[in-house]
PDB file with SEQRES, HELIX, SHEET and CRYST1 records, atoms N, CA, C and O in Angstrom:
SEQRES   1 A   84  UNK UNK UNK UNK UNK UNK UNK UNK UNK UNK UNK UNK UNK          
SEQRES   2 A   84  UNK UNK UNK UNK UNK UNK UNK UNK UNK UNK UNK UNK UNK          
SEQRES   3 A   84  UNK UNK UNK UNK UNK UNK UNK UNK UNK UNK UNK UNK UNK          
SEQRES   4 A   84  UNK UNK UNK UNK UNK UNK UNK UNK UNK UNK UNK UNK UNK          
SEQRES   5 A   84  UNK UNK UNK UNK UNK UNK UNK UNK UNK UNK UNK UNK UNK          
SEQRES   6 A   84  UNK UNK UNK UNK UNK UNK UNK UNK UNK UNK UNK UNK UNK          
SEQRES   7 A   84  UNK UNK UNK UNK UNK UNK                                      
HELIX    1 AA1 UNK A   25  UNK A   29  1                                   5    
HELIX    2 AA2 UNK A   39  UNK A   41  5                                   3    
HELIX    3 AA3 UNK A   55  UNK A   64  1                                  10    
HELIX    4 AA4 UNK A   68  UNK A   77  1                                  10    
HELIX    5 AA5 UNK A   79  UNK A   83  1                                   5    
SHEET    1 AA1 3 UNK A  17  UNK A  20  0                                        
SHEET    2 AA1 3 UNK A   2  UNK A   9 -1                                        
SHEET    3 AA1 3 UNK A  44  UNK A  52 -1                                        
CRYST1    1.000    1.000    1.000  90.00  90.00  90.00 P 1           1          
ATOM      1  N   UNK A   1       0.835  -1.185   0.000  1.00  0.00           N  
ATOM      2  CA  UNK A   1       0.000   0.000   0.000  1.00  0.00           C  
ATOM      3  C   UNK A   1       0.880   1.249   0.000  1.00  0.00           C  
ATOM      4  O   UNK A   1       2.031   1.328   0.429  1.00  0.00           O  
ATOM      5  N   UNK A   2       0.077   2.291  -0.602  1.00  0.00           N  
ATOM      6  CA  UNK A   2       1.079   3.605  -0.645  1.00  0.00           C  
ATOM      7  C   UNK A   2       0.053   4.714  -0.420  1.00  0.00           C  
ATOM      8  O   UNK A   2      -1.027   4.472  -0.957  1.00  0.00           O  
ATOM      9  N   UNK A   3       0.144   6.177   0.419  1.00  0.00           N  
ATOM     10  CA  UNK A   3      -0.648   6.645   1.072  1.00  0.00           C  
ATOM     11  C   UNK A   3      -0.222   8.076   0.566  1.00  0.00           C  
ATOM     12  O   UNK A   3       0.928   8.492   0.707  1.00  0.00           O  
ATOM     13  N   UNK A   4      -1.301   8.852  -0.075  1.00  0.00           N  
ATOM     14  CA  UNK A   4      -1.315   9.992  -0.328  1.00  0.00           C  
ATOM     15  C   UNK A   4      -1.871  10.855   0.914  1.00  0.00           C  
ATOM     16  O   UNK A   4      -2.994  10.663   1.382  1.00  0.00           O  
ATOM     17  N   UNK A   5      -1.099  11.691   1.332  1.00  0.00           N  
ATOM     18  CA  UNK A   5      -1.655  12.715   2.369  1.00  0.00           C  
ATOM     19  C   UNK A   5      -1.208  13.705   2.545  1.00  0.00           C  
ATOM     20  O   UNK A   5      -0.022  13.849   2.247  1.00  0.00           O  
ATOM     21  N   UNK A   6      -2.061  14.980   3.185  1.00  0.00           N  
ATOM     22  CA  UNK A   6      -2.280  16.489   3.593  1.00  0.00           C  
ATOM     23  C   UNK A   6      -1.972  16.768   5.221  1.00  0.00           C  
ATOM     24  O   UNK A   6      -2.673  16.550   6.210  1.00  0.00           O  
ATOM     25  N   UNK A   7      -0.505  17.395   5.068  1.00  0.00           N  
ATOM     26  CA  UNK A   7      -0.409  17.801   6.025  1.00  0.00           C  
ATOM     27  C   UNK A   7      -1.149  19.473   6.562  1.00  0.00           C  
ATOM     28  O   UNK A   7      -2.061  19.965   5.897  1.00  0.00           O  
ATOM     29  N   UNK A   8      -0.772  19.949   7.412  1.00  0.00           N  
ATOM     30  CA  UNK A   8      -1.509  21.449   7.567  1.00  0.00           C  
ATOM     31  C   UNK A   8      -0.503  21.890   8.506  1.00  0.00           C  
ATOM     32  O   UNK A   8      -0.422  21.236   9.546  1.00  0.00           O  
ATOM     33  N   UNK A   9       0.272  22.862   8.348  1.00  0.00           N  
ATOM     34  CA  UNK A   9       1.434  23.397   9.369  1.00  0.00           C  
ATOM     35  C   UNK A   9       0.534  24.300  10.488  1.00  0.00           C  
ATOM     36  O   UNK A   9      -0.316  25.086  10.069  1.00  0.00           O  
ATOM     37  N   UNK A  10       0.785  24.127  11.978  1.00  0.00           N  
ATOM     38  CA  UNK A  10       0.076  24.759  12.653  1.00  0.00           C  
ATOM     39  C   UNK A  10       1.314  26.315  13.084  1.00  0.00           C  
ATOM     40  O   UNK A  10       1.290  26.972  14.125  1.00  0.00           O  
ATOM     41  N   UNK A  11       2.038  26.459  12.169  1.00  0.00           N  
ATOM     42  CA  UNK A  11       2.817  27.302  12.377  1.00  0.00           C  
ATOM     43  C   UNK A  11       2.508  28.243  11.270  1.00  0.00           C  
ATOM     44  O   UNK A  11       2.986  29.326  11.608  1.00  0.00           O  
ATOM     45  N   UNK A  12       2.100  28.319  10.440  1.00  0.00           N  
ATOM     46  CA  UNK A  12       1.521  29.393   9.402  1.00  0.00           C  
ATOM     47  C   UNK A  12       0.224  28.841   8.274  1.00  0.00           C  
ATOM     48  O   UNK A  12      -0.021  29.358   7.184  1.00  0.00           O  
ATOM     49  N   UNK A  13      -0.383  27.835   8.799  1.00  0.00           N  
ATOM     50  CA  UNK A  13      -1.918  26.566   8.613  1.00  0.00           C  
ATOM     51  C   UNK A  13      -1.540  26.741   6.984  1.00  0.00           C  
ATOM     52  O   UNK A  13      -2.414  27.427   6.455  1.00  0.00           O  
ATOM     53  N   UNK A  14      -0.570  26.355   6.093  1.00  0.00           N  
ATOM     54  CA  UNK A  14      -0.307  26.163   4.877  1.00  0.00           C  
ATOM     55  C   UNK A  14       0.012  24.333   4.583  1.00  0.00           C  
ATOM     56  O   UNK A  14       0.621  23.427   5.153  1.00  0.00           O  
ATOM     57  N   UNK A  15      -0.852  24.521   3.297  1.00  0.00           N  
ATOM     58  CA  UNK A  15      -0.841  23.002   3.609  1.00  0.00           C  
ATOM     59  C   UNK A  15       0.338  21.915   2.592  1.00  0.00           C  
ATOM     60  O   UNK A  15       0.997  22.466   1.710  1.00  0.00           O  
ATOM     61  N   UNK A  16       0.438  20.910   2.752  1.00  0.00           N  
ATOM     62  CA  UNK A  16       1.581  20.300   2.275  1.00  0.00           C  
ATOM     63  C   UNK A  16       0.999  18.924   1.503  1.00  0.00           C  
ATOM     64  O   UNK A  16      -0.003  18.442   2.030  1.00  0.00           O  
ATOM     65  N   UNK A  17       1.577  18.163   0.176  1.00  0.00           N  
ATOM     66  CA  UNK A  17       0.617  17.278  -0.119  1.00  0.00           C  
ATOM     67  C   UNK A  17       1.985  16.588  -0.375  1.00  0.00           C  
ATOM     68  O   UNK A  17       2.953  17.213  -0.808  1.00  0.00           O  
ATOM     69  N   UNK A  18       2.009  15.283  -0.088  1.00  0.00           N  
ATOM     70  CA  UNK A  18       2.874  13.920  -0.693  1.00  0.00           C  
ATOM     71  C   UNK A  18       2.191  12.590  -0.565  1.00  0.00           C  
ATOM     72  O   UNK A  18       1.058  12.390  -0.127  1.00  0.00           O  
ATOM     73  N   UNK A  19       3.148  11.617  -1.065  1.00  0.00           N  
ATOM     74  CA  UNK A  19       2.627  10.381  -0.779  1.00  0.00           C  
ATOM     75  C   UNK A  19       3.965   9.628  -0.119  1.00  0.00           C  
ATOM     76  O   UNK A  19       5.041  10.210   0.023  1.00  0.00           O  
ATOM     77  N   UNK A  20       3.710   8.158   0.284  1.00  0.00           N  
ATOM     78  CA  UNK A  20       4.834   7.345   1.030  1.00  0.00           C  
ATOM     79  C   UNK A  20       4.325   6.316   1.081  1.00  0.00           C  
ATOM     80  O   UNK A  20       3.246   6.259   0.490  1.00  0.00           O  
ATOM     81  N   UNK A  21       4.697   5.337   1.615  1.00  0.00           N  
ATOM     82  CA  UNK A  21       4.564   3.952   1.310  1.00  0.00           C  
ATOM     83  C   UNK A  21       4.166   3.598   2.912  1.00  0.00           C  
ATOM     84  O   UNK A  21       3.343   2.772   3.307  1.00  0.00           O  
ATOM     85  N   UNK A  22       4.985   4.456   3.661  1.00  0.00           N  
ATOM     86  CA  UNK A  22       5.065   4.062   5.306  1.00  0.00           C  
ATOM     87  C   UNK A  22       4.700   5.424   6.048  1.00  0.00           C  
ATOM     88  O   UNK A  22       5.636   6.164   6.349  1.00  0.00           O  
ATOM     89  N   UNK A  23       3.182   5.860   6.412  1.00  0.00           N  
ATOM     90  CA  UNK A  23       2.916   7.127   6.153  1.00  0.00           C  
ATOM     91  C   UNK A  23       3.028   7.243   7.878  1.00  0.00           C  
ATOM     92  O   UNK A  23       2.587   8.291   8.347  1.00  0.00           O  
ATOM     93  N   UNK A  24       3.575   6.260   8.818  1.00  0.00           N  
ATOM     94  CA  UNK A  24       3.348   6.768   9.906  1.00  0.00           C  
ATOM     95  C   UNK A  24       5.330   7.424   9.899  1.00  0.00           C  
ATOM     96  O   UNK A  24       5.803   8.467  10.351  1.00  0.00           O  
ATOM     97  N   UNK A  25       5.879   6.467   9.314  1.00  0.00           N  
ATOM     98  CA  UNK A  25       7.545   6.749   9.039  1.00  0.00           C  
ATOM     99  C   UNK A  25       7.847   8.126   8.964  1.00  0.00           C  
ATOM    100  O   UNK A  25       8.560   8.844   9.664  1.00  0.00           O  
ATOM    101  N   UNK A  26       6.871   8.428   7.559  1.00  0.00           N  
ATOM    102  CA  UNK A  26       6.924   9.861   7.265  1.00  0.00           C  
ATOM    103  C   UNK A  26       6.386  11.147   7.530  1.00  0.00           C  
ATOM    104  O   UNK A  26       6.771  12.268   7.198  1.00  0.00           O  
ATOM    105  N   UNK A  27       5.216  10.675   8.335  1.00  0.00           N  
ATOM    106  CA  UNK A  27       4.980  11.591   9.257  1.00  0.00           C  
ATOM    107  C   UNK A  27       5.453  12.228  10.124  1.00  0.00           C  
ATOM    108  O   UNK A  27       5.183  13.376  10.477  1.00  0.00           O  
ATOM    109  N   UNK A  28       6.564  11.150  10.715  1.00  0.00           N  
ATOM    110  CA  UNK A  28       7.163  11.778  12.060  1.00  0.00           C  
ATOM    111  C   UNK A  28       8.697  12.391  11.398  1.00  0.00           C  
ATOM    112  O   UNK A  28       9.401  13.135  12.081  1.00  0.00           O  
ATOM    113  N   UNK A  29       9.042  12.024  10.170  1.00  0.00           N  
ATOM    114  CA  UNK A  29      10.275  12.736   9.253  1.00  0.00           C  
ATOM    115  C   UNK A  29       9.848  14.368   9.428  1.00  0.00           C  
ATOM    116  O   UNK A  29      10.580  15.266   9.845  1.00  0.00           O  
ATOM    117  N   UNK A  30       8.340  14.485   8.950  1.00  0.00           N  
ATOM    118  CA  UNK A  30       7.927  15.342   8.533  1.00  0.00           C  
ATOM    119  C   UNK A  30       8.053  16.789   9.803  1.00  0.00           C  
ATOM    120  O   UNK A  30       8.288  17.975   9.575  1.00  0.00           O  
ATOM    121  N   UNK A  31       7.732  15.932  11.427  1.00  0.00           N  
ATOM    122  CA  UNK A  31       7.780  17.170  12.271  1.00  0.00           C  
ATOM    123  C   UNK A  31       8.958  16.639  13.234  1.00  0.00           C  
ATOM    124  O   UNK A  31       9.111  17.067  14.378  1.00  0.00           O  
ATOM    125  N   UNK A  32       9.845  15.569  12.586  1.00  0.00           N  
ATOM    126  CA  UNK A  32      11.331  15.965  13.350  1.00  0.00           C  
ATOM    127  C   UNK A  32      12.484  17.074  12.673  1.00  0.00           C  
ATOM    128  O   UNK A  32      13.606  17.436  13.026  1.00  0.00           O  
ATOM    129  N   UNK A  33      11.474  17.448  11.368  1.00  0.00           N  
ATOM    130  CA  UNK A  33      12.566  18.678  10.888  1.00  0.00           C  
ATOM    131  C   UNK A  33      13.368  17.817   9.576  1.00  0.00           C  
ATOM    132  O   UNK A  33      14.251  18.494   9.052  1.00  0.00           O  
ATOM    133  N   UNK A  34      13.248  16.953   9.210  1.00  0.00           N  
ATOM    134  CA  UNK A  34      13.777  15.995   8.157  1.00  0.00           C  
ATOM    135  C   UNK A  34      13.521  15.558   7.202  1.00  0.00           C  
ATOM    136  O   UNK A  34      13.922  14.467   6.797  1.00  0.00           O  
ATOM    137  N   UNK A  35      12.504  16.613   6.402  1.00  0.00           N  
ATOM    138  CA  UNK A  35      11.868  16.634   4.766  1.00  0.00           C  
ATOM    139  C   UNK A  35      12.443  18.359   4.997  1.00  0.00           C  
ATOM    140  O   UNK A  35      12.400  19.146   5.943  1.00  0.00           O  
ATOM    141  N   UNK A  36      12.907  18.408   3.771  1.00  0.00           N  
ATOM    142  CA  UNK A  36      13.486  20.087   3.538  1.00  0.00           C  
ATOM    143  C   UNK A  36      12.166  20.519   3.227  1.00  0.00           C  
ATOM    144  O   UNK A  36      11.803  21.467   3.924  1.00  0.00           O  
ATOM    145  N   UNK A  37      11.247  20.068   2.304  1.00  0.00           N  
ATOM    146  CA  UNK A  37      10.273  21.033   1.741  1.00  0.00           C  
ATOM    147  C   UNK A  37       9.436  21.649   3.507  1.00  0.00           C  
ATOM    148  O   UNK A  37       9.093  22.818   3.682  1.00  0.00           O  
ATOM    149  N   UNK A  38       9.293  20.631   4.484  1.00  0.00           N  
ATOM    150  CA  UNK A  38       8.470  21.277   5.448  1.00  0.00           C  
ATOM    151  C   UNK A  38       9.193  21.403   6.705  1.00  0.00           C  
ATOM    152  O   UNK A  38       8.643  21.459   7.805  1.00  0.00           O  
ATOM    153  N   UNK A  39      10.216  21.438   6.536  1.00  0.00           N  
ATOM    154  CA  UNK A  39      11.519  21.925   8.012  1.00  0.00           C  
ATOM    155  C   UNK A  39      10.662  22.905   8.363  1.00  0.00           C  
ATOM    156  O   UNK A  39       9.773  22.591   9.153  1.00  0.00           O  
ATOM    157  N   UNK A  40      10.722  24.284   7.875  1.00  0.00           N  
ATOM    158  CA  UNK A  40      10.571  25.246   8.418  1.00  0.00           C  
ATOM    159  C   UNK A  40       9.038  25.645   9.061  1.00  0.00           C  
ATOM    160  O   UNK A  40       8.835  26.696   9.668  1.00  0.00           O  
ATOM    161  N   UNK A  41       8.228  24.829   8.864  1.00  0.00           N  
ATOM    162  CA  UNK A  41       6.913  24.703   9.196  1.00  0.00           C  
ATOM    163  C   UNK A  41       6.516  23.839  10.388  1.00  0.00           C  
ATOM    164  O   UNK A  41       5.312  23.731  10.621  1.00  0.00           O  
ATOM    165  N   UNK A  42       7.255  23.312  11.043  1.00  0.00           N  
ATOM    166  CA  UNK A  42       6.881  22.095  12.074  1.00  0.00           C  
ATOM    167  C   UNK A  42       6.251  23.166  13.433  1.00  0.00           C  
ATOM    168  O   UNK A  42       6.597  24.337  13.591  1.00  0.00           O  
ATOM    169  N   UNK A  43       5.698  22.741  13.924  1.00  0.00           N  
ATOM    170  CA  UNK A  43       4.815  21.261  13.989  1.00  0.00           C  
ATOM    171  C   UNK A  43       3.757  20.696  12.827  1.00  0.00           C  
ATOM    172  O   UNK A  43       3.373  21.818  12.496  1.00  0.00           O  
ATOM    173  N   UNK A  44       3.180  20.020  12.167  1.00  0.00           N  
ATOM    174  CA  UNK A  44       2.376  19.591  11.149  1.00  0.00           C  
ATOM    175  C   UNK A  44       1.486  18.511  11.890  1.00  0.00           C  
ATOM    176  O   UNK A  44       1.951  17.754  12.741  1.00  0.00           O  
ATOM    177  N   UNK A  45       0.438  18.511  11.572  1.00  0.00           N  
ATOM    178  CA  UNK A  45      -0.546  17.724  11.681  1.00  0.00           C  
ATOM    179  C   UNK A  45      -1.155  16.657  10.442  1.00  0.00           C  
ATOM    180  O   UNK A  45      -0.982  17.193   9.347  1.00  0.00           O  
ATOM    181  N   UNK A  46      -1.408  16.140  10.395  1.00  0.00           N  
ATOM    182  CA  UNK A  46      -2.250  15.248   9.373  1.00  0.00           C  
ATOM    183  C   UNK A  46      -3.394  14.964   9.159  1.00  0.00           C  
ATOM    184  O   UNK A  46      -3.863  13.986   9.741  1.00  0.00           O  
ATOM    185  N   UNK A  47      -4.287  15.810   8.162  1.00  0.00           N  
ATOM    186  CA  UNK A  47      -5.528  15.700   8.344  1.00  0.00           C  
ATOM    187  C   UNK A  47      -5.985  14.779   7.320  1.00  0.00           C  
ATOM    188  O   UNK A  47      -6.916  13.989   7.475  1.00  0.00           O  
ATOM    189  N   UNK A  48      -5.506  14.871   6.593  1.00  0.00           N  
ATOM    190  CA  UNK A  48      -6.283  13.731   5.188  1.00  0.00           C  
ATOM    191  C   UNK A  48      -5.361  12.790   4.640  1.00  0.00           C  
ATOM    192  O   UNK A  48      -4.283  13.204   4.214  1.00  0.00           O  
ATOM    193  N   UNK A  49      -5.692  11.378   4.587  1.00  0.00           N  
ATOM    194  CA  UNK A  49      -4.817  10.409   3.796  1.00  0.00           C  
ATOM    195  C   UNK A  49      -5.711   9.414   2.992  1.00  0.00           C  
ATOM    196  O   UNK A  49      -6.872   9.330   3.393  1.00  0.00           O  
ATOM    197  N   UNK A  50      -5.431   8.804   2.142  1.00  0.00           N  
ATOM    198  CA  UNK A  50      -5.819   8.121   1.189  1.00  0.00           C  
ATOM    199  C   UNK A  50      -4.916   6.505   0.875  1.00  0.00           C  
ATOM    200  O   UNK A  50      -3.750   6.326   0.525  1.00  0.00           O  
ATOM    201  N   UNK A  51      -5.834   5.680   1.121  1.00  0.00           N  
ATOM    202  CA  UNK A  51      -4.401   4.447   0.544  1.00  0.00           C  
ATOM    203  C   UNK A  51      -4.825   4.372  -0.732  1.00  0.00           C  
ATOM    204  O   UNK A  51      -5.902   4.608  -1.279  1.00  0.00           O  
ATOM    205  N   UNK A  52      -3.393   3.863  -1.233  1.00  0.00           N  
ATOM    206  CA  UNK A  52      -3.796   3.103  -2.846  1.00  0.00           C  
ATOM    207  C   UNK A  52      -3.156   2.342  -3.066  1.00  0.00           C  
ATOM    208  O   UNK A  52      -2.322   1.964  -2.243  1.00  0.00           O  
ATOM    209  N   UNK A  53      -3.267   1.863  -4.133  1.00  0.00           N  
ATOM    210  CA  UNK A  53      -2.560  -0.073  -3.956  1.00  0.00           C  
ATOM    211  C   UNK A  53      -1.275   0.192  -4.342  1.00  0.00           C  
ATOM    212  O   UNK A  53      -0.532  -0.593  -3.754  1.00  0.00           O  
ATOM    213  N   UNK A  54      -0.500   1.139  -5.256  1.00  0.00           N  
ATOM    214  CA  UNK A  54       0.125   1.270  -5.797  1.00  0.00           C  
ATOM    215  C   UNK A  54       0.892   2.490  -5.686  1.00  0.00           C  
ATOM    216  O   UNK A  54       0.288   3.508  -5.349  1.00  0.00           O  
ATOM    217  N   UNK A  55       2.471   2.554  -5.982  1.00  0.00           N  
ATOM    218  CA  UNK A  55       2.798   4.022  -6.222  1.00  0.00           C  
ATOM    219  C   UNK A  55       2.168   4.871  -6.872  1.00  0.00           C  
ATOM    220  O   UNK A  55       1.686   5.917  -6.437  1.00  0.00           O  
ATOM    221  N   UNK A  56       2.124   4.207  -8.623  1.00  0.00           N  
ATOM    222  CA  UNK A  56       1.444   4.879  -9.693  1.00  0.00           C  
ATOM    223  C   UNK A  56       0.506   5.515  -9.305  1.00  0.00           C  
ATOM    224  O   UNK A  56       0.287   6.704  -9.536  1.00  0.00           O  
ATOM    225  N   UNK A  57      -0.467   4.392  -8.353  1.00  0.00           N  
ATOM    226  CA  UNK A  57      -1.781   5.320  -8.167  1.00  0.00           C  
ATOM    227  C   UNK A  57      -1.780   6.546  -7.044  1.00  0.00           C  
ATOM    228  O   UNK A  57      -2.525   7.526  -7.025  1.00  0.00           O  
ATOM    229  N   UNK A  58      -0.727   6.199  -6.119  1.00  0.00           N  
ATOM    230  CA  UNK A  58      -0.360   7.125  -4.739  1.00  0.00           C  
ATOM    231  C   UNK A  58       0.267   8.753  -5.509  1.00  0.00           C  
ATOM    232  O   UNK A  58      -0.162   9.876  -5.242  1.00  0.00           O  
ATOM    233  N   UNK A  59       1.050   8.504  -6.206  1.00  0.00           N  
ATOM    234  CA  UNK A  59       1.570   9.710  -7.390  1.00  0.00           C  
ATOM    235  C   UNK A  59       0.437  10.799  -8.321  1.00  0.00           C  
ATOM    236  O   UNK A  59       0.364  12.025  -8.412  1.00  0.00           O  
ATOM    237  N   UNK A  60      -0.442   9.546  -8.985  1.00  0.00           N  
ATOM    238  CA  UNK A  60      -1.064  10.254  -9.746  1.00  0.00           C  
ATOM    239  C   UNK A  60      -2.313  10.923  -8.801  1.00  0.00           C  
ATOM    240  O   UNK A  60      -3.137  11.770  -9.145  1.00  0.00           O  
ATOM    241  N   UNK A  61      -2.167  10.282  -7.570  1.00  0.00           N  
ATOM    242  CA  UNK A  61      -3.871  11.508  -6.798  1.00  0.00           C  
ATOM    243  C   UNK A  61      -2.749  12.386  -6.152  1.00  0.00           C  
ATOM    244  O   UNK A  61      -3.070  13.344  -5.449  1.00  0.00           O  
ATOM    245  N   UNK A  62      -1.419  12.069  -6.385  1.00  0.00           N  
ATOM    246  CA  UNK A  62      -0.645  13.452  -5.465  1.00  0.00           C  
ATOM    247  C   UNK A  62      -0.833  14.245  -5.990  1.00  0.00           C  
ATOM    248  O   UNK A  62      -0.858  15.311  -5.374  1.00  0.00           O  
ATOM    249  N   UNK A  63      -1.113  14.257  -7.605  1.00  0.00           N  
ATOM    250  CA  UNK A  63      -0.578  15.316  -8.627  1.00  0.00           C  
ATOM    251  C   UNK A  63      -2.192  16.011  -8.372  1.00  0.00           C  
ATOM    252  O   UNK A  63      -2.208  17.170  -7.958  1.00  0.00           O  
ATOM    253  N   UNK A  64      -3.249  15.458  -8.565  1.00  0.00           N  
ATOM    254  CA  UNK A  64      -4.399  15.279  -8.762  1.00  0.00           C  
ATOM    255  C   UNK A  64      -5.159  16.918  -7.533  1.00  0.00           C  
ATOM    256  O   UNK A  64      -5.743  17.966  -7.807  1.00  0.00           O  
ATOM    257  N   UNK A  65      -4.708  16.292  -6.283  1.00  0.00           N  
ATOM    258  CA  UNK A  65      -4.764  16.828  -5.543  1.00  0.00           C  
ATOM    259  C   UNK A  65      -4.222  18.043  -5.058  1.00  0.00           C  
ATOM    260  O   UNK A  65      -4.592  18.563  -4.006  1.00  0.00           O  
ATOM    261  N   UNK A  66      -3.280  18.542  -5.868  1.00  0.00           N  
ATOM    262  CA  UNK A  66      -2.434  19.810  -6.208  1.00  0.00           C  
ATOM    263  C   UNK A  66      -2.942  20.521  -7.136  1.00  0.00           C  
ATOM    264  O   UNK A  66      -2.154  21.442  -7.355  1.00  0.00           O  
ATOM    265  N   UNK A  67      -3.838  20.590  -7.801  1.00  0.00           N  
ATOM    266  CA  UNK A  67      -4.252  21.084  -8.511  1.00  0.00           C  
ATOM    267  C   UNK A  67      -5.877  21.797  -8.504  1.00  0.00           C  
ATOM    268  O   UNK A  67      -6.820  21.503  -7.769  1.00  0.00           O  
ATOM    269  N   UNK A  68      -5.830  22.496  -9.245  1.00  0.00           N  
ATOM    270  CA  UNK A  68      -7.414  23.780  -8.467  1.00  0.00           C  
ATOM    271  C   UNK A  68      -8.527  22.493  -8.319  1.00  0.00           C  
ATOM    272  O   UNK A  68      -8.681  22.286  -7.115  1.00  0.00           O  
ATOM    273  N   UNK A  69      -9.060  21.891  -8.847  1.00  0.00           N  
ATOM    274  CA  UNK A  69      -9.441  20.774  -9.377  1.00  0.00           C  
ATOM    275  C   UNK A  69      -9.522  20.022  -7.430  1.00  0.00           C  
ATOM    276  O   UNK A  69     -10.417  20.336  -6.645  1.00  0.00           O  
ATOM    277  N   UNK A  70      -8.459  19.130  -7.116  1.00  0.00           N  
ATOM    278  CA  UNK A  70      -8.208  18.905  -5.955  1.00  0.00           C  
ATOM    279  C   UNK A  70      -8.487  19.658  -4.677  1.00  0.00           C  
ATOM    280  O   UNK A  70      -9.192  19.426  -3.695  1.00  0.00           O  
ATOM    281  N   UNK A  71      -7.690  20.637  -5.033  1.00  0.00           N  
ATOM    282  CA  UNK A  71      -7.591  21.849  -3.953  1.00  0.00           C  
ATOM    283  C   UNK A  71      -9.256  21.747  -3.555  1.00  0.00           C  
ATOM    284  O   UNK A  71      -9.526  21.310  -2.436  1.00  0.00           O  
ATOM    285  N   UNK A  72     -10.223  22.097  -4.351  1.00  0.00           N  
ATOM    286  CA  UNK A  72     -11.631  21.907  -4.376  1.00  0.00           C  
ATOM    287  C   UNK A  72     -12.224  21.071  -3.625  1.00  0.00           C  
ATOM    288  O   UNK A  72     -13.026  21.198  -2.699  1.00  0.00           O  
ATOM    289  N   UNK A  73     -11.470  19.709  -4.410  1.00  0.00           N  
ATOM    290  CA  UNK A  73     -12.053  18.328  -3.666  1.00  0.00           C  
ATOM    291  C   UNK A  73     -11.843  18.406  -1.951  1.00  0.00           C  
ATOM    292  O   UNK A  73     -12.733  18.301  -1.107  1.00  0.00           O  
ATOM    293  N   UNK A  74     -10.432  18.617  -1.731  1.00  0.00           N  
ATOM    294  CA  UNK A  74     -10.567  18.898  -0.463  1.00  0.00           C  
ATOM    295  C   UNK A  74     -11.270  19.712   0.543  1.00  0.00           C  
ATOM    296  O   UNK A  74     -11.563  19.317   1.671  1.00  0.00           O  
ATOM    297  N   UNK A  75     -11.456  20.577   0.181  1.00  0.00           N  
ATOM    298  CA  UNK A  75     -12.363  21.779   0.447  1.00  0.00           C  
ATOM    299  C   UNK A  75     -13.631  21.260   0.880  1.00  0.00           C  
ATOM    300  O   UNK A  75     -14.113  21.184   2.009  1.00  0.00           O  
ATOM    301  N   UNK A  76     -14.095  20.901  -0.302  1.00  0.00           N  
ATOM    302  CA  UNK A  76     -15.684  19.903   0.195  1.00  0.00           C  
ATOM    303  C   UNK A  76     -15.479  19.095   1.382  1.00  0.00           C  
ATOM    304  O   UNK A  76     -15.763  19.357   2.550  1.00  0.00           O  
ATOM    305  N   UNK A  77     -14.866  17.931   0.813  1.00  0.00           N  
ATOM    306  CA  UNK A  77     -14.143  16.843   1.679  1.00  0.00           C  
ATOM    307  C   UNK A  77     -14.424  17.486   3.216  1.00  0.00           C  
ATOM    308  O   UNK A  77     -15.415  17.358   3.934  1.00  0.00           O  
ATOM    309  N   UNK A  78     -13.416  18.079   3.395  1.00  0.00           N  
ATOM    310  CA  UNK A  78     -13.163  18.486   5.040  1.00  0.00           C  
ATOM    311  C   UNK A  78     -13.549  20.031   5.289  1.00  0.00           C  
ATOM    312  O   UNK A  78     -12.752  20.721   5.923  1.00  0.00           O  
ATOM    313  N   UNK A  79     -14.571  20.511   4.880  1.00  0.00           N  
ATOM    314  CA  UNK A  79     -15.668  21.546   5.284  1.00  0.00           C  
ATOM    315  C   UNK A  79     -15.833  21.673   6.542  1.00  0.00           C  
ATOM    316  O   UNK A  79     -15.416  22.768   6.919  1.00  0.00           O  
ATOM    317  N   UNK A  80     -16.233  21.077   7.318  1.00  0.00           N  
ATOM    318  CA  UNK A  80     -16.406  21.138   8.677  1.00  0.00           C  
ATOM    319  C   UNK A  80     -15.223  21.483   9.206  1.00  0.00           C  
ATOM    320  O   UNK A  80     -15.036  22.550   9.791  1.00  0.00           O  
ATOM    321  N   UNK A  81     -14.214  20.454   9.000  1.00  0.00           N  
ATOM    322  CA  UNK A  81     -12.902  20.724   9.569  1.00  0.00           C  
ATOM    323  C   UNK A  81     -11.946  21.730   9.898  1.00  0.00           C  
ATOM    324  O   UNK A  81     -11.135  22.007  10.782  1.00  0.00           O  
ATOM    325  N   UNK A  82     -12.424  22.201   8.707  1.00  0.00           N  
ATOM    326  CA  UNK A  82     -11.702  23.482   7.912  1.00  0.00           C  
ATOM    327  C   UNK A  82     -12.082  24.957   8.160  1.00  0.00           C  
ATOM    328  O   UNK A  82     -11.197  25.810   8.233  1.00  0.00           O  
ATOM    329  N   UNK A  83     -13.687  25.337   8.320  1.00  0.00           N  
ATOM    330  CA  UNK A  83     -14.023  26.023   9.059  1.00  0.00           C  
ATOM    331  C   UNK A  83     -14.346  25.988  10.788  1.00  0.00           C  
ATOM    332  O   UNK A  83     -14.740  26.904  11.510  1.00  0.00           O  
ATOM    333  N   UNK A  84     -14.130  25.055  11.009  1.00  0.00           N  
ATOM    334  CA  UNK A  84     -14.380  24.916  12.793  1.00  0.00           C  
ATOM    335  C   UNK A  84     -12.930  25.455  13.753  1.00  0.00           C  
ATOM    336  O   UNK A  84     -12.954  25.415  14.983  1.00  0.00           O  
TER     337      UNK A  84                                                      
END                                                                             
């Protein structure tokens, strides 16, 4: 399995999208300061993940989900969340 997910920095609430294979591994990469793209943002939270059977498929909803298109989907998605 390979896991597409949305982090949310509670240090300036900007959000972050990847995928990983071992999403609890990379989660904690993510707020020990040890992914360059989100060093400077820690602490991070994890609000949305997705499995998929595959890289291919973990890649192509990364891309998916970056895009206005996505950005959207999420929006709906976690409405509540997002405004509460």
């Amino acid at each position: 399995m390979c896991y597409t997910y949305i982090l949310k920095s509670k240090k300036d609430s900007k959000f972050y999208t990847g995928y990983t294979s071992n999403l609890k591994l990379r989660f904690e990469q993510h707020n020990k300061g040890l992914v360059y793209s989100t060093k400077d943002r820690v602490p991070l939270k994890l609000i949305y993940y997705e499995a998929c059977l595959n890289q291919q498929d973990a890649t192509h909803r990364e891309k998916y989900l970056k895009t206005y298109f996505g950005k959207m989907f999420i929006k709906n998605r976690l409405k509540s969340y997002l405004t509460g």
